[in-house]
BATIZA-471182 format. One record per residue: residue number from 1; y, z, x of N, C-alpha, C in turn. Coordinates in nm, 2 decimals. Each point is the difference from the previous one (the first is absolute). Layout:
% residues N
- NUM;Y;Z;X;Y;Z;X;Y;Z;X
...
END
This chain:
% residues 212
- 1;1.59;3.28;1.29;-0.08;-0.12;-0.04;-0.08;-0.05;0.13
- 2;-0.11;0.02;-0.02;-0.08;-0.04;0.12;-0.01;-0.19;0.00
- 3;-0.12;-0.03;0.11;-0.01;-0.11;-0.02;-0.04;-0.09;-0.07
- 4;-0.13;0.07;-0.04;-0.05;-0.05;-0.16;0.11;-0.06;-0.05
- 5;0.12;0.11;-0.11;0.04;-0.01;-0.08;0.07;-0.12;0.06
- 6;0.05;-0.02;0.08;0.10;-0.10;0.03;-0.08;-0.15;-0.02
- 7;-0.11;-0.04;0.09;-0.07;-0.09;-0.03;-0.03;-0.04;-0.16
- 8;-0.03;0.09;-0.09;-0.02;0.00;-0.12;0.11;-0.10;-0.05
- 9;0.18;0.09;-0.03;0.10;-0.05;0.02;0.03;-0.15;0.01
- 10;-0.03;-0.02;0.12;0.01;-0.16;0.07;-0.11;-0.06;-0.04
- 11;-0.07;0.04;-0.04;-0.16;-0.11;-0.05;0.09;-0.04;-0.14
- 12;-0.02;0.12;-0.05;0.07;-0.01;-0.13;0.11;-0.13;-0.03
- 13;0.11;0.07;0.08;0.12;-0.14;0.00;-0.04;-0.16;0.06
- 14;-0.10;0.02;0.08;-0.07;-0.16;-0.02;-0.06;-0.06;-0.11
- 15;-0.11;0.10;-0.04;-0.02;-0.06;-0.10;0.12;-0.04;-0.15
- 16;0.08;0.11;0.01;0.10;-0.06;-0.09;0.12;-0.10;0.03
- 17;0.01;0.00;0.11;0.06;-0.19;0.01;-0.05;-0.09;0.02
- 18;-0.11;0.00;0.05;-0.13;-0.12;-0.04;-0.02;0.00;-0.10
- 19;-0.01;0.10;-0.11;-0.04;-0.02;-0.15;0.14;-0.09;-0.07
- 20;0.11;0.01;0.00;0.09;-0.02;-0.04;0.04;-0.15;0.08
- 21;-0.05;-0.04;0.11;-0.03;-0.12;0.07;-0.09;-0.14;-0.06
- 22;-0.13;0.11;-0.05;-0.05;-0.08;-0.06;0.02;-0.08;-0.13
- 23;0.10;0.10;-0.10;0.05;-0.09;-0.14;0.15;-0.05;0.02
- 24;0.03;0.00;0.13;0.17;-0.09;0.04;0.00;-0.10;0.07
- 25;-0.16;-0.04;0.07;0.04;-0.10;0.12;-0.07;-0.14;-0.11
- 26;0.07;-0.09;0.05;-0.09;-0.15;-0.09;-0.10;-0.07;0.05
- 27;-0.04;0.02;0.11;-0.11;-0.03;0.08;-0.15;0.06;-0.06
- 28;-0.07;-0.04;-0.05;-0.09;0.02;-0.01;-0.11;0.10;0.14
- 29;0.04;-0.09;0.11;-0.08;0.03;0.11;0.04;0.17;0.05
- 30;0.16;0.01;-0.01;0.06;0.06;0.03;-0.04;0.13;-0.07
- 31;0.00;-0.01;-0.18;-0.02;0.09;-0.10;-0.17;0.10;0.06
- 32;-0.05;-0.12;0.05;-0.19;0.04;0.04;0.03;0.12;0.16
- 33;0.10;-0.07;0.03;-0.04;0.06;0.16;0.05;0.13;-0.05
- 34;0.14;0.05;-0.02;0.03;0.08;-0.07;-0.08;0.13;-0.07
- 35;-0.03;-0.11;-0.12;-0.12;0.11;-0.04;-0.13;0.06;0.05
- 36;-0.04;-0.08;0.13;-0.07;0.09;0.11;0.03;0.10;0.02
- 37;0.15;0.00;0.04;0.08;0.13;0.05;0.01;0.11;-0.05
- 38;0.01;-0.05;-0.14;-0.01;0.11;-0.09;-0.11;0.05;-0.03
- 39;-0.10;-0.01;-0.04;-0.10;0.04;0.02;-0.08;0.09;0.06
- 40;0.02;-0.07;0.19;0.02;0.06;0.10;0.03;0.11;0.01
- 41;0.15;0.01;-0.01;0.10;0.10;-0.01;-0.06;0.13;-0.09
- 42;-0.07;-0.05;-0.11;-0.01;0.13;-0.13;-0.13;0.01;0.04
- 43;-0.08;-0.04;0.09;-0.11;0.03;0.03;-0.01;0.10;0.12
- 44;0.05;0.01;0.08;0.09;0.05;0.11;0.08;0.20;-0.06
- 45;0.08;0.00;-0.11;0.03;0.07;-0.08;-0.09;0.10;-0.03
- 46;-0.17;-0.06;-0.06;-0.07;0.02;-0.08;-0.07;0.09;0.12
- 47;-0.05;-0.03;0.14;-0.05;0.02;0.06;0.09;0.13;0.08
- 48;0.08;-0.01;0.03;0.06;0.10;0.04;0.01;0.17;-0.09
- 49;0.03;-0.03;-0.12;-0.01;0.06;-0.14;-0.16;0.05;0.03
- 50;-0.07;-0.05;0.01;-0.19;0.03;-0.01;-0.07;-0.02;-0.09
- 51;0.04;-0.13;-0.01;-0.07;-0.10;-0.09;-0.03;-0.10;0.05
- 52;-0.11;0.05;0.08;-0.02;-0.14;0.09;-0.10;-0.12;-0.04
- 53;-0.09;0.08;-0.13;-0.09;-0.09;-0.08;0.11;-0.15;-0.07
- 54;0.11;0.05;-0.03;0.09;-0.08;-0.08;0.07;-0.08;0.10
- 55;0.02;0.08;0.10;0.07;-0.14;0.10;-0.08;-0.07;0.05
- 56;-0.13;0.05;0.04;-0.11;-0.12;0.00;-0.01;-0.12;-0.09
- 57;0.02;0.05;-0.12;-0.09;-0.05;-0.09;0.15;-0.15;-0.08
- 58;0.09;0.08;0.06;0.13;-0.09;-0.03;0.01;-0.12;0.09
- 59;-0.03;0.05;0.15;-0.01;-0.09;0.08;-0.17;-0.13;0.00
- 60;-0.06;0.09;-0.05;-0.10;-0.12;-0.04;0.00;-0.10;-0.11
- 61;0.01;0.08;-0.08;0.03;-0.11;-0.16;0.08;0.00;0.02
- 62;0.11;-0.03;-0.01;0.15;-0.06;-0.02;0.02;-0.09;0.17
- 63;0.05;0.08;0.07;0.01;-0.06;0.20;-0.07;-0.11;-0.03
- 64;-0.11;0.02;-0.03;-0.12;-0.11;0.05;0.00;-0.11;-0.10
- 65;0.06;0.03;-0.13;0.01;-0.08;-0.13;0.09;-0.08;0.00
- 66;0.15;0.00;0.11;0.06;-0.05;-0.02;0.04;-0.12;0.02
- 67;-0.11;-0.12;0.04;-0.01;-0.12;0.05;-0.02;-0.08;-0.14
- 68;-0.12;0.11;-0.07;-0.03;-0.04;-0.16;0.13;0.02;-0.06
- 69;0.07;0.06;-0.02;0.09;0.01;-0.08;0.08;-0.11;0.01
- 70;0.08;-0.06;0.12;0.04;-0.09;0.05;-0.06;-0.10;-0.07
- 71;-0.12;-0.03;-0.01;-0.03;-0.15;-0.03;-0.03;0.03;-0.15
- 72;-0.04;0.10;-0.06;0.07;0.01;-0.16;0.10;-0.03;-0.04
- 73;0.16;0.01;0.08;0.13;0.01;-0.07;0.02;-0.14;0.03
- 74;-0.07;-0.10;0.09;-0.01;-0.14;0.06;-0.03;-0.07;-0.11
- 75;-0.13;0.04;-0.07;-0.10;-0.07;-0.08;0.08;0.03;-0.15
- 76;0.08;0.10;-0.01;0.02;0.03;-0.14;0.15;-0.04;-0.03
- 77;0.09;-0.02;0.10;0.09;-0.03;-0.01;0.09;-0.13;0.05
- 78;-0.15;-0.06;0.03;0.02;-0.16;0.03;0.12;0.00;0.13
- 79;-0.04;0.06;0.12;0.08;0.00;0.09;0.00;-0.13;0.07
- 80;0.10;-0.05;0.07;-0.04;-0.14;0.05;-0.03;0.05;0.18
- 81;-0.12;-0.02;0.04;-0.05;0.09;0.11;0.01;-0.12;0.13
- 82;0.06;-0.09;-0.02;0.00;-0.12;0.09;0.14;0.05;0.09
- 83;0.09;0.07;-0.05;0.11;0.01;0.10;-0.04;0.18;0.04
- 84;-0.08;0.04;-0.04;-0.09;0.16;0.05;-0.02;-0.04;0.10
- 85;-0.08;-0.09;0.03;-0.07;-0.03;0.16;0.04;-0.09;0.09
- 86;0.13;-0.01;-0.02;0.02;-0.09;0.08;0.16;0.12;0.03
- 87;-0.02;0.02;0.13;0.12;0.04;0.09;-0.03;0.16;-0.02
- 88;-0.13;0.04;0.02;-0.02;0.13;-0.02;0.04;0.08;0.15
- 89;0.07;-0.08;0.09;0.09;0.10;0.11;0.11;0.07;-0.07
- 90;0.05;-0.02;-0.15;0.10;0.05;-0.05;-0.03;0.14;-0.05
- 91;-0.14;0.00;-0.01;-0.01;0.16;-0.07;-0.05;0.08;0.10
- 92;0.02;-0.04;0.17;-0.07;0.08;0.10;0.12;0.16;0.01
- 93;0.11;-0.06;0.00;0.08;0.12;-0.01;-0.03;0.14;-0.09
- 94;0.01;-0.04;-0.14;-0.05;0.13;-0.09;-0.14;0.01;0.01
- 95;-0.10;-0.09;0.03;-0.15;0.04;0.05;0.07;0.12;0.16
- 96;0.03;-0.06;0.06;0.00;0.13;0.14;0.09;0.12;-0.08
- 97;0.09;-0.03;-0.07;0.08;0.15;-0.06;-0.14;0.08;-0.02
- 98;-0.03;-0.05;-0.14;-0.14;0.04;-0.07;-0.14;0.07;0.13
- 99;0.00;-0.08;0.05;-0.10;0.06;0.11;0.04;0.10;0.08
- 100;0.12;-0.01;0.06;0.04;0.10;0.08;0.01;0.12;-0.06
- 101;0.06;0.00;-0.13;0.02;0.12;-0.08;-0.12;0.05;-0.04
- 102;-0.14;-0.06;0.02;-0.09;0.07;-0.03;-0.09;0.08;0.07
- 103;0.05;-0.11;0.15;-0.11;0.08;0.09;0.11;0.13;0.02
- 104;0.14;-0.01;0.02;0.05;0.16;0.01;-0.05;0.12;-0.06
- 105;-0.01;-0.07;-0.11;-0.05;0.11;-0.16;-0.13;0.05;0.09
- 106;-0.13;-0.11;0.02;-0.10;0.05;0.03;-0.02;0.06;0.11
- 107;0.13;-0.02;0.11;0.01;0.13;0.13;0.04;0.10;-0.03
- 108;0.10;0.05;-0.11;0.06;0.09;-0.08;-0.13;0.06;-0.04
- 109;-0.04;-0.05;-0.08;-0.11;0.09;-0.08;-0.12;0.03;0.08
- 110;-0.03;-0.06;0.13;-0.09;0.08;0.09;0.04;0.13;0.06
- 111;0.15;-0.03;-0.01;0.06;0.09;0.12;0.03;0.13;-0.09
- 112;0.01;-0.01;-0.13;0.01;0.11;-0.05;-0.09;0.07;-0.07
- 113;0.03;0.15;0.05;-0.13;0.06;-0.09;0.03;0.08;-0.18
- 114;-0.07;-0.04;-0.07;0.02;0.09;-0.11;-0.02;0.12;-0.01
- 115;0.10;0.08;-0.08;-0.07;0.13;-0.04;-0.09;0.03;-0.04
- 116;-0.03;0.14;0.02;-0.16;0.07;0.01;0.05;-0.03;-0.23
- 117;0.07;0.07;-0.03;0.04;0.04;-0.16;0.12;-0.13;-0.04
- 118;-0.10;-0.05;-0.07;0.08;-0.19;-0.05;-0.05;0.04;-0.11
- 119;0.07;-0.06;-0.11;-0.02;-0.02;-0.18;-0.10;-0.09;-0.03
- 120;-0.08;0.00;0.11;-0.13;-0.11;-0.04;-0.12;0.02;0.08
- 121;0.01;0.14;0.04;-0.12;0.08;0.10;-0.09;0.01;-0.09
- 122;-0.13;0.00;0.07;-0.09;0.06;-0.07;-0.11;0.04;0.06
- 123;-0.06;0.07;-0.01;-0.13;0.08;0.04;-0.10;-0.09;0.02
- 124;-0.11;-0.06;0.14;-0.06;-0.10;0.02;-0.12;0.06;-0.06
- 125;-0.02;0.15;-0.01;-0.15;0.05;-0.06;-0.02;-0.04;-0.17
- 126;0.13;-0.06;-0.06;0.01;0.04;-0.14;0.02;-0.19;-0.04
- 127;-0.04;-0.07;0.10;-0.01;-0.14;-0.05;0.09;-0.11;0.11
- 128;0.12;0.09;0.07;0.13;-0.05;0.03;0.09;-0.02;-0.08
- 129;0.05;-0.12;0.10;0.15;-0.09;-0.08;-0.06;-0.05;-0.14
- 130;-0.08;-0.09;0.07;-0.01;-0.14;-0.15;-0.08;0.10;-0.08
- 131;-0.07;0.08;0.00;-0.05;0.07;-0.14;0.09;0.09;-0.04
- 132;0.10;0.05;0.08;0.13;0.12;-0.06;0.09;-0.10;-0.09
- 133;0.00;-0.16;0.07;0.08;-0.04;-0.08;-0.04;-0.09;-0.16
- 134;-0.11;0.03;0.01;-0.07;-0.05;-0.09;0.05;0.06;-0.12
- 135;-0.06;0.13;0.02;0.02;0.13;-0.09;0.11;0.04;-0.04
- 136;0.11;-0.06;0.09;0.11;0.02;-0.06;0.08;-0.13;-0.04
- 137;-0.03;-0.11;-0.02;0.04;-0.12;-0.06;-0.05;0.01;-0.13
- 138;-0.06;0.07;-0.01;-0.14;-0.04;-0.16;0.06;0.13;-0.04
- 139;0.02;0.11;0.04;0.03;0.09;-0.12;0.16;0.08;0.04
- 140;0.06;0.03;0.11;0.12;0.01;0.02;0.08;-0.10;-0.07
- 141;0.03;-0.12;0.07;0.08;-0.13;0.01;-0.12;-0.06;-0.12
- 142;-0.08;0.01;-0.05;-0.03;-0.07;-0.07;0.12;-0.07;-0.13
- 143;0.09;0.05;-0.08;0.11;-0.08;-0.05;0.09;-0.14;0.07
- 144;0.04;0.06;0.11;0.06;-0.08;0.06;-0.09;-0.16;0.11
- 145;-0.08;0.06;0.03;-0.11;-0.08;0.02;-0.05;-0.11;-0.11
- 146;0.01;0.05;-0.13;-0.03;-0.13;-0.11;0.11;-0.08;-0.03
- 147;0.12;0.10;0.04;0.13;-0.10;-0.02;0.04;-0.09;0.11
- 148;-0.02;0.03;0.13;0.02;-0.06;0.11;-0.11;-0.10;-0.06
- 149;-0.07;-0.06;-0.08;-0.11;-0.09;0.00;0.03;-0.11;-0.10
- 150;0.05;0.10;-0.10;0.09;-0.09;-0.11;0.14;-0.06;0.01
- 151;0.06;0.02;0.16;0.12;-0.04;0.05;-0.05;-0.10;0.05
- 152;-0.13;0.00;0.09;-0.07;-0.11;0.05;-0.04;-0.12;-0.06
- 153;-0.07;0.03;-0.09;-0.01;-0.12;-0.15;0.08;-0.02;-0.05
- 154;0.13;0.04;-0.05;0.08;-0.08;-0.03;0.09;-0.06;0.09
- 155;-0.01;0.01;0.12;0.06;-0.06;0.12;-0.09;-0.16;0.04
- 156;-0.16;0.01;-0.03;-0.05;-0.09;0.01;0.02;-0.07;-0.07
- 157;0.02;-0.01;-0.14;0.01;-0.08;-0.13;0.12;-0.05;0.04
- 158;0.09;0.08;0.00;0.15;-0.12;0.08;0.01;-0.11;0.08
- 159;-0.05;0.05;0.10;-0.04;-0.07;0.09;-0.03;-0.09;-0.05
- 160;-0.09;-0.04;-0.04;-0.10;-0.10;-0.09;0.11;-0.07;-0.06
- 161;0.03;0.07;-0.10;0.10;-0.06;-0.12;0.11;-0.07;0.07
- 162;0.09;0.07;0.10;0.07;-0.10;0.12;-0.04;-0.12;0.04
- 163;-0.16;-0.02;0.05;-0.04;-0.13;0.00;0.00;-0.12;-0.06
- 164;0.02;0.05;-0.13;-0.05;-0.12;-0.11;0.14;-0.05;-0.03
- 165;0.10;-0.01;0.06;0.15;-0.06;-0.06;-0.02;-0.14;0.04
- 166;0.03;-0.08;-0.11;0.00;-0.10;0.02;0.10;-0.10;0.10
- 167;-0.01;-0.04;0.08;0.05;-0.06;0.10;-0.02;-0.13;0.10
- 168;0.12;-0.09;-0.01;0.00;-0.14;0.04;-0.08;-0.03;0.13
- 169;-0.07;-0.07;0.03;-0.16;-0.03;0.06;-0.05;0.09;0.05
- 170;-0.03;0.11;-0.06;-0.09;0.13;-0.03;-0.17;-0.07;-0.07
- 171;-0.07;0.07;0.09;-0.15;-0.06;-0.04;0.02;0.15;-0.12
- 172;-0.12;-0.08;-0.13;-0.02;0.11;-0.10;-0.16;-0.04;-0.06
- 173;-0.09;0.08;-0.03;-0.09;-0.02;-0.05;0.00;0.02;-0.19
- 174;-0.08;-0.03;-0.06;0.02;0.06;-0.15;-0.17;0.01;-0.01
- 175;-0.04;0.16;-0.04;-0.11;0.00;0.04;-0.04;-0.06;-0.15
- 176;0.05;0.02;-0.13;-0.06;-0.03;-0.14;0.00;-0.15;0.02
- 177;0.04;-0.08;0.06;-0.05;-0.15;0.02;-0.07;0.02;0.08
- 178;-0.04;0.04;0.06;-0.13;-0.01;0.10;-0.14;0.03;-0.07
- 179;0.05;0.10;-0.08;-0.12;0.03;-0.08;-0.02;-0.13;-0.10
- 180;0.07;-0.05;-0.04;-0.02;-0.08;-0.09;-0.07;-0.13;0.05
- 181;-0.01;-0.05;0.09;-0.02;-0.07;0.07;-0.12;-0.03;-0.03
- 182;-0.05;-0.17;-0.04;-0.17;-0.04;-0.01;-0.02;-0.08;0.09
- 183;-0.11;-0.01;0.02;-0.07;-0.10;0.07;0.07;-0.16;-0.05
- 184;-0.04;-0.04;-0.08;0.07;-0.13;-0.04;0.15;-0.02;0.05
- 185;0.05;0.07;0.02;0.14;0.00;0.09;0.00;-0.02;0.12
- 186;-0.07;0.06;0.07;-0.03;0.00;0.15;-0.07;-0.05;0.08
- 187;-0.15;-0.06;-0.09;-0.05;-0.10;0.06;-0.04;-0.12;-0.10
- 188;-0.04;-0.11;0.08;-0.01;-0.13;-0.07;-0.14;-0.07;0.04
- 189;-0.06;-0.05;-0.10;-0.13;-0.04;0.04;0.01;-0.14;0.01
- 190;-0.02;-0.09;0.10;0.00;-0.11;-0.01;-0.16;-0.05;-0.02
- 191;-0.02;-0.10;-0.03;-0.10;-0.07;0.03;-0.01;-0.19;0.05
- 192;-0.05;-0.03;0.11;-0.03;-0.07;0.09;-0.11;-0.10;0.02
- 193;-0.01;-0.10;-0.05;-0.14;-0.08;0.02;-0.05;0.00;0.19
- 194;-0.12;-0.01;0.01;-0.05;0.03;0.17;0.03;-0.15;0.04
- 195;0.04;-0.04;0.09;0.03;-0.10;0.06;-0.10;-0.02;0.14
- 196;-0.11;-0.07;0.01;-0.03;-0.04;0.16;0.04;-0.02;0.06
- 197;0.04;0.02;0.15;0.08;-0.04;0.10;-0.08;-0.11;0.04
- 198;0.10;-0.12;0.02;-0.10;-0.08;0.07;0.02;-0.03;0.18
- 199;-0.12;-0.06;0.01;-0.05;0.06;0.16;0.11;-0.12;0.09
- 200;0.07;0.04;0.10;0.09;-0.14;0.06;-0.11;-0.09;0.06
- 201;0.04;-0.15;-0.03;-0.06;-0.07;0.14;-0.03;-0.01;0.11
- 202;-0.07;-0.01;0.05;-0.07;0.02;0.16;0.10;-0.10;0.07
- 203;0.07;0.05;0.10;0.11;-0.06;0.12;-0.09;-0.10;0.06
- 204;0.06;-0.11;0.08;-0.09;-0.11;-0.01;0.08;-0.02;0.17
- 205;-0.13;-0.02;0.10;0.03;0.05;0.13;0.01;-0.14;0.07
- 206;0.07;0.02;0.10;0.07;-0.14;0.09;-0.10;-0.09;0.00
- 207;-0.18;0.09;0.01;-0.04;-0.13;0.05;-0.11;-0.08;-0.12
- 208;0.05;0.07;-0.13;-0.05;-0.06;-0.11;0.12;-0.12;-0.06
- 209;0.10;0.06;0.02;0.10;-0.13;-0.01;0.03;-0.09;0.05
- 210;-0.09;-0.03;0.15;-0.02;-0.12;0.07;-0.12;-0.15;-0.05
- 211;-0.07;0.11;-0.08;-0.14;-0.10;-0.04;0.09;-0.09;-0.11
- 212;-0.07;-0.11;0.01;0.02;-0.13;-0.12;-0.05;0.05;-0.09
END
């Protein structure tokens, strides 16, 4: 087992206790930093393997997404974000875990070189990576690739459907009263007669108040 394989290995096992971190800890903030890791980690995997289009591309959309995601689960699940920011020296510890573990990954994965013959080589005359993998997502993996998508949709609908439980000072919208909604409800027309202002009296100066 050369080095590669071993790195692989250990990316691997990060990413899977950071994955398994992320649906056990109650921290929200914690859940986020986490799921960097993971990420990370299977980005890291992906790259080593010779798929370096996909570890890019994992680390861009997702890595870079994950500040948005955060303030989606905030917005959707009515988090109360006033005790979030206040004593954020408490999440400095699993922020340095999280960081340290990634700059190692990313000295790891400088330091090591991949094989010449990986399961995701491809000939740079004949398109590369991202067009080898093209070609074989759409008609190899094509099954599993529509299923992986229909796991995804019905994961998002959950999601969703989770949100709507009704719950004690839980903000809720109801969008079919909103629609319903007229003008005559919402605003009110008054009407006002114009009134003149009238002009004040002229102040009357010390030495007008002396005269008889």
């Amino acid at each position: 087992m050369d080095l590669a394989q071993i790195a692989f290995f250990v990316f691997a096992a990060f990413a899977t206790a950071s994955a398994v971190g992320v649906i056990s800890v109650k921290n929200p903030v914690h859940a986020v930093l986490l799921l960097v890791l993971t990420f990370f980690s299977v980005a890291c995997t992906w790259i080593i393997a010779g798929a370096e289009f996909l570890g890019v591309a994992l680390i861009l959309v997702y890595v870079g997404a994950v500040m948005v995601l955060l303030l989606f689960v905030v917005m959707m699940l009515d988090i109360d974000v006033a005790p979030l920011r206040e004593g954020y020296v408490r999440y400095l510890p699993i922020g340095l875990v999280v960081a340290v573990v990634m700059l190692v990954e990313m000295l790891t994965l400088i330091g090591v070189k991949s094989a010449a013959a990986t399961p995701f080589a491809a000939d740079a005359a004949t398109g590369g990576n991202t067009a080898w993998l093209a070609r074989s997502l759409f008609t190899d993996f094509l099954l599993p690739f529509e299923v992986a998508a229909v796991i995804l949709t019905v994961a998002v609908i959950a999601a969703v459907t989770l949100t709507l439980r009704r719950r004690v000072g839980a903000k809720h919208q109801s969008p079919s009263m909103q629609a319903r909604v007229r003008s005559v409800d919402r605003l009110r027309m008054v009407k006002m007669d114009a009134v003149k202002p009238v002009a004040p009296a002229p102040a009357e100066t010390p030495a007008e108040e002396g005269k008889p």
